[in-house]
N, C-alpha and C positions, 0 to 999 in steps of 0.2 A: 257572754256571747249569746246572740239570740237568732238560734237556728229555728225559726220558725215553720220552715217546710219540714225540718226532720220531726219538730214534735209535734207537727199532723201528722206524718206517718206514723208512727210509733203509737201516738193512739188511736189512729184507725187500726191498726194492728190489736192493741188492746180491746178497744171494744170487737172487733169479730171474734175474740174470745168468749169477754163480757161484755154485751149491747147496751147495760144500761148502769154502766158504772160512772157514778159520779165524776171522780177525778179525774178520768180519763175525758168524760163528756167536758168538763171546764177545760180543760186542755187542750183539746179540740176545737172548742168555741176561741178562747183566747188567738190560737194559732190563726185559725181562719179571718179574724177580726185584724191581726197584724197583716194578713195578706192581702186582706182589699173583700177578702170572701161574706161579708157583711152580713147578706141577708140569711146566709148558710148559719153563720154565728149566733142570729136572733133566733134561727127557728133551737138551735141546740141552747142557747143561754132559757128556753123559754120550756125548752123541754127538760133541765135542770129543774126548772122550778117547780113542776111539778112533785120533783123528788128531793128537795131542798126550799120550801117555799119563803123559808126566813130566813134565804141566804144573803146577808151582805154584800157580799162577795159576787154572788151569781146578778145579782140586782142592779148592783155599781159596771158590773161587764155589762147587762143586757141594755142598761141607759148610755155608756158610752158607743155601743154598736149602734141604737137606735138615733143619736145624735149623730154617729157620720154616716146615716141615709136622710136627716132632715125631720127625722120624724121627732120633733121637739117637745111636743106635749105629751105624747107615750117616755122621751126621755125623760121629763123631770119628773112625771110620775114614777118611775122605776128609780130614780134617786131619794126622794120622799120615802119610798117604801124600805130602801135602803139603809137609810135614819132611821126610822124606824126599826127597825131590825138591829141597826147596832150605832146606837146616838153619837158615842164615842170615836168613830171612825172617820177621819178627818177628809178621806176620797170624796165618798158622798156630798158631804156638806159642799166641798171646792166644785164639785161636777156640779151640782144646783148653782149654785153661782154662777161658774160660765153660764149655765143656762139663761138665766136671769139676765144676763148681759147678751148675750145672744137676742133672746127674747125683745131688748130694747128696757128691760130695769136695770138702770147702770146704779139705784140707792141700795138696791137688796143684793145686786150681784155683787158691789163693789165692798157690801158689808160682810156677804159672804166669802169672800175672795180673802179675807185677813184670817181664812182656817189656814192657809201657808201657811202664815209663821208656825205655826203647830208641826209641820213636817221637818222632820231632821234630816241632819246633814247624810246619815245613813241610808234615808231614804232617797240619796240622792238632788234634795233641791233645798232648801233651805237653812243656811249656815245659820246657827245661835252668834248674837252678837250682846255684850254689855249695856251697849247703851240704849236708852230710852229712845222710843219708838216717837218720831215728832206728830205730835195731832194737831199741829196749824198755829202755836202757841207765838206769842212773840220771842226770839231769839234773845235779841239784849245783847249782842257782843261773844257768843255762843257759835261752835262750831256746828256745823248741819253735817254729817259723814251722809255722803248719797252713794247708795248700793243698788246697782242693775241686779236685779234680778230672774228678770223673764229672758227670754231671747232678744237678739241684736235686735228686731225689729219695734219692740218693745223698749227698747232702753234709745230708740233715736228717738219713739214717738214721745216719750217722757224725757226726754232732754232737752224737749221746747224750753220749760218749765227752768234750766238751770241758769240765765241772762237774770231772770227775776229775783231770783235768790242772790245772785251776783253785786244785783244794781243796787239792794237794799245794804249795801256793804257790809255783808256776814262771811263769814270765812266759808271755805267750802272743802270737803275734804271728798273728791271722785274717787269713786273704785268703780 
């Protein structure tokens, strides 16, 4: 459940205890950022970092706040810096990407865009599958399994795409 107006109170509460407590400030930021409160969020993601300057975590929040006010070159730099700070972290990498596709680089974004498959099913978005991932090869007689994976709007715009595979007569297996 995501009560996000309770857990701004509760850390405003929290900090007028302690004004400059980490957890409580990222919680804060997080909430204000799910509520629309944007600019409230950068200034507190930004005053994290002061006190967390190789935060991942704080870096990958403050480039997603910065990206839904448009300010797109401050975001991917806060993404970058987020890689940096922890290369292994799949968020980052996928938020540069959108970037990059945002931006109008659909080669870097859509190269970056394949750190999804890295997110698990636990994290909520991408289910592991057996079989091999098609990179454009000749089928041969060969099923193609197609998996929607983004949102409805997303699986109309890529469904153009399924008449082609259709007319080449390969089998097709939709989910």
């Amino acid at each position: 459940m995501r009560r996000f107006s309770d857990s701004e109170q509760m850390s405003r509460k929290g900090l007028a205890l302690k004004p400059d407590e980490p957890d409580a400030l990222l919680n804060l930021a997080v909430a204000l950022r799910a509520q629309g409160e944007v600019e409230e969020a950068i200034e507190i993601f930004n005053k994290l970092l002061v006190v967390r300057p190789g935060s991942s975590g704080v870096l990958s929040g403050l480039g997603n706040a910065l990206k839904d006010v448009g300010r797109h070159e401050e975001a991917e730099r806060a993404f970058r810096r987020a890689i940096i700070a922890k290369p292994d972290s799949v968020g980052p990498w996928l938020q540069l990407g959108f970037q990059h596709l945002v931006n109008g680089d659909f080669k870097m974004g859509w190269l970056l865009s394949e750190w999804r498959r890295l997110l698990t099913e636990t994290d909520g978005h991408y289910p592991s599958f057996t079989q091999p991932v098609w990179t454009g090869e000749e089928l041969d007689d060969k099923t193609i399994f197609v998996f929607f994976e983004q949102g409805i709007g997303d699986s109309v715009q890529f469904s153009r795409f399924l008449p082609r595979l259709a007319s080449a007569k390969r089998v097709i297996a939709f989910v």
